[in-house]
C-alpha positions in Angstrom: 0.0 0.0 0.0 1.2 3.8 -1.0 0.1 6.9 0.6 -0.3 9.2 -1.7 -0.8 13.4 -1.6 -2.5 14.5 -4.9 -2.9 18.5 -5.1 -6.1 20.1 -6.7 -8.1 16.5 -5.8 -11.8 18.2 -5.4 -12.7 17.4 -8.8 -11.5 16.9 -12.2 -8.7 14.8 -13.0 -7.2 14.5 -9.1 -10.6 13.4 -8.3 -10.1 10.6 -10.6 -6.7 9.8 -9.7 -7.6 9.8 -6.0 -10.4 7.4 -6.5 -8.6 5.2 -8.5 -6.1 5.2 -5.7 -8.3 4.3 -3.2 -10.4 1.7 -5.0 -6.8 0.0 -5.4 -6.2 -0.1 -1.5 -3.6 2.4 -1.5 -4.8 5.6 1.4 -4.9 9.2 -0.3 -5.1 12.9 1.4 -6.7 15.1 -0.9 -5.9 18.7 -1.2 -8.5 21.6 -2.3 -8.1 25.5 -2.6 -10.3 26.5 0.3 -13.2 24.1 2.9 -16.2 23.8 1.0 -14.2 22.5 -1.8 -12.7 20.0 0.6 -16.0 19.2 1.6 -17.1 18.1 -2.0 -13.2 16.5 -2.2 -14.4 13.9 0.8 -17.8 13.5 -0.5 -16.7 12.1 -3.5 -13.5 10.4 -2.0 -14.8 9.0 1.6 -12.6 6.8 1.8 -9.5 9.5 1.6 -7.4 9.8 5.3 -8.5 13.6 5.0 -8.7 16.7 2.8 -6.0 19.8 3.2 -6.8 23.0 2.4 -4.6 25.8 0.7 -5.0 28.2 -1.9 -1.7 27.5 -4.6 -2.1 31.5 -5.6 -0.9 32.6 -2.7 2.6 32.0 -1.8 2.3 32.0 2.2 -0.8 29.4 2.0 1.3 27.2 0.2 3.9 27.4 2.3 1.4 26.4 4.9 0.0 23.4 3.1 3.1 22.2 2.9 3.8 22.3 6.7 0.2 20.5 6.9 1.3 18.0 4.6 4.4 17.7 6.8 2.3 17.4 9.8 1.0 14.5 8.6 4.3 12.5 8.3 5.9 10.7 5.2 4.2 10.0 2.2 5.1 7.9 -0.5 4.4 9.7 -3.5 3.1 13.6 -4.3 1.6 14.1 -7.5 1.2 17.5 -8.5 -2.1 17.8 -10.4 -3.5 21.4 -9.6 -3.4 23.4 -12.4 -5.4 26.4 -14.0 -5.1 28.7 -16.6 -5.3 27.5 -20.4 -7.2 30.7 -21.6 -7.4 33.4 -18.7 -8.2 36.0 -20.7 -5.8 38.8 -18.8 -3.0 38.9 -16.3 -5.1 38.1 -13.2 -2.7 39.0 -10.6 -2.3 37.1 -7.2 -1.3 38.4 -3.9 2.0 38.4 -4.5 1.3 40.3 -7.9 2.5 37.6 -10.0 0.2 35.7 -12.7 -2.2 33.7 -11.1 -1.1 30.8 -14.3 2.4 30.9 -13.3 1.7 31.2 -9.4 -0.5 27.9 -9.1 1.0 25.9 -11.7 4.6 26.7 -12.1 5.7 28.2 -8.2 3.1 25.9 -6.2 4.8 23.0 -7.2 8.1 24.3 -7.0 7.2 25.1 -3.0 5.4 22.2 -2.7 8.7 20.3 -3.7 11.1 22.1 -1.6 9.4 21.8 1.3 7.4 18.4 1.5 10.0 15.6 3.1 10.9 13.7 0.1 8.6 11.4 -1.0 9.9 8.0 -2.6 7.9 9.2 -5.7 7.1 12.6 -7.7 4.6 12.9 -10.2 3.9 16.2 -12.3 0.8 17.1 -14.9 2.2 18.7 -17.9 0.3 19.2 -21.3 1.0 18.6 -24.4 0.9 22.4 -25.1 4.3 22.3 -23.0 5.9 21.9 -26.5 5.0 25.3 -27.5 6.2 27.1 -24.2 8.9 29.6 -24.0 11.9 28.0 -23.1 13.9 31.6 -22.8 12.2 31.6 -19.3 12.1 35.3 -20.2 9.5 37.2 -18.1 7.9 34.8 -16.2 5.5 37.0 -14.6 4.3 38.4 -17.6 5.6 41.9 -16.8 6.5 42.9 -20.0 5.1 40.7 -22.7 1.6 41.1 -24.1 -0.7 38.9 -22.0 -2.0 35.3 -24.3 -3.3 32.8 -22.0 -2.5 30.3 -23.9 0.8 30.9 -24.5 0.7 31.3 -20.1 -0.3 27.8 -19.8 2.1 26.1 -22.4 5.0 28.2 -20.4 3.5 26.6 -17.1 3.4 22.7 -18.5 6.9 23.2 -19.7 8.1 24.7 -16.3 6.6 21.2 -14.9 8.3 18.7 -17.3 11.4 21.0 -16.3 10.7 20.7 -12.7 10.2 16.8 -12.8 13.7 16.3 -14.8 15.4 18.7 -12.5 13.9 16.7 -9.4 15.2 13.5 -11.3 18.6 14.7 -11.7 19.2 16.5 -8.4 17.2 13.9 -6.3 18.3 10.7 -7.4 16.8 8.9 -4.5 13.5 10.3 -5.9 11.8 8.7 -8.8 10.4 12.0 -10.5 8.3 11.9 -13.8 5.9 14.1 -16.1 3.2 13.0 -17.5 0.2 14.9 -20.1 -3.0 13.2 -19.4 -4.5 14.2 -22.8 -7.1 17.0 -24.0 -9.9 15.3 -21.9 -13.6 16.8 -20.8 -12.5 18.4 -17.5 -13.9 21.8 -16.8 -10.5 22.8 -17.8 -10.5 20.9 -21.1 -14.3 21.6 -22.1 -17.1 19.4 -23.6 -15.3 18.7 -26.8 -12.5 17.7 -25.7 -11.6 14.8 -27.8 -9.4 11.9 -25.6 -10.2 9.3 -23.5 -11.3 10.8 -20.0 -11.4 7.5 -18.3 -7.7 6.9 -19.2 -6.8 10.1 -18.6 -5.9 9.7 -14.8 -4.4 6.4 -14.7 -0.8 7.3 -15.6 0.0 9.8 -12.5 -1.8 6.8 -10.4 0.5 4.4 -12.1 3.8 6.7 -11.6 2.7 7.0 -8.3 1.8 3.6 -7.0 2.9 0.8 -9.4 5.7 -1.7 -8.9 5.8 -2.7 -12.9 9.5 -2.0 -13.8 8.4 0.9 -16.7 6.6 3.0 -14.3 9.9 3.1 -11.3 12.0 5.2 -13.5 12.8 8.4 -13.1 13.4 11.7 -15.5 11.0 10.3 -17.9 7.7 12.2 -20.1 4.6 9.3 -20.2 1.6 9.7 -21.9 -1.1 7.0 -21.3 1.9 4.8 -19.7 4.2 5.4 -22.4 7.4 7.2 -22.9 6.7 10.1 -24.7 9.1 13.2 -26.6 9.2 16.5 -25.0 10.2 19.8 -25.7 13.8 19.4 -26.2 14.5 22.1 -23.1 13.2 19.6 -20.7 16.6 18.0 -20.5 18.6 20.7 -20.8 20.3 21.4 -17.4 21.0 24.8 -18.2 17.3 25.4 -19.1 16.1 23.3 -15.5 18.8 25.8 -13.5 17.9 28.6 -14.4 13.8 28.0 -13.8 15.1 26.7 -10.2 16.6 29.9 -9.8 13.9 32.1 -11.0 11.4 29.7 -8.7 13.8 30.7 -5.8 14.0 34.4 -6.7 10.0 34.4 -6.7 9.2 32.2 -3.4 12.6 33.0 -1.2 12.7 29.1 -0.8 15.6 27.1 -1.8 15.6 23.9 -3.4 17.4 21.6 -0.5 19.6 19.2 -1.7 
């Protein structure tokens, strides 16, 4: 059995993942961005040890659900699944005054990972729109540059895949992996969205909890349990430094070693 943190679990995608989890006899905590979400989050996952709460926008409250997370002891994988974004349709800034994109998916998890004792296993959502993001890592907030939502979101996914290979190469005791789940019917994705929603979830389950020797690697891209091609910035080292830097300039929290 795994126990197993999953971020943004109140619905969508984490929902799935945490059910799955469950269902399989492993025991999940779910995580949701204030209490009535975390409400619904145990309403549709009973069975989960318990919900945490903690807005990703906000730097400090992420901090905090880390120390909650903490509190709670060792767990064997994290997967970071909160995301939003793919078409905010300006700058929406947070209360640190960065971009609300770029604060919850790109700096939460980059927290999150610092400061959560080191799970046996990392798992990370990126999108298949990674492969268009900006790999200059120029303006990250969006100070300069004309606001595209879009163009926000494939930025963010990329950051991830960066994230999980620099995690792989600078934590070698950690097996840590992206994955893109498809363009699937969440709220996020829409109605139309044209994959397979019931496979959608089952990758970041199997990264996180399967003994089968394909899913205990580490530094690797899957989609639907499969080695996938990235962007080819997501194993540059150079490219991975310099985002850990930036992450650290933004949050005043170093990477430990």
């Amino acid at each position: 059995m795994s126990r197993v943190f999953i971020t943004g679990s109140a619905d969508g995608l984490g929902q799935m993942a945490a059910r799955l989890l469950v269902d399989a006899g492993h025991q999940v905590v779910v995580h949701a961005r204030n209490a009535a979400r975390a409400e619904e989050a145990l309403k549709a996952v009973p069975e989960a040890e318990t919900a945490l709460t903690g807005d990703l926008s906000s730097i400090a409250a992420t901090i905090a659900l880390a120390e909650q997370v903490n509190t709670l002891g060792r767990f064997d994988a994290v997967i970071h699944n909160a995301a939003v974004g793919y078409q905010e349709p300006r700058r929406i800034a947070t209360v640190d005054g960065l971009p609300h994109v770029f604060a919850v998916n790109t700096l939460a998890p980059y927290i999150l990972t610092a400061l959560i004792r080191k799970p046996k296993r990392l798992v990370y959502l990126s999108s298949g729109l990674h492969r268009s993001g900006d790999a200059s890592l120029d303006d990250l907030a969006w100070d300069r540059r004309p606001w595209r939502g879009t163009a926000a979101y494939s930025d963010s996914k990329l950051h991830d895949a960066l994230l999980a290979f620099a995690i792989a190469r600078r934590w070698p005791a950690v097996l840590s992996n992206a994955l893109e789940p498809g363009w699937v019917a969440t709220k996020m994705g829409g109605a139309g969205a044209p994959d397979d929603l019931q496979a959608a979830p089952k990758t970041q389950v199997w990264l996180a909890a399967s003994d089968e020797p394909s899913a205990t690697v580490s530094g690797a891209y899957f989609y639907h349990k499969k080695p996938r091609e990235t962007h080819p910035a997501v194993q540059d080292v150079a490219v991975q430094e310099r985002l850990l830097e930036a992450c650290e300039g933004f949050s005043g929290i170093r990477l430990p070693d």
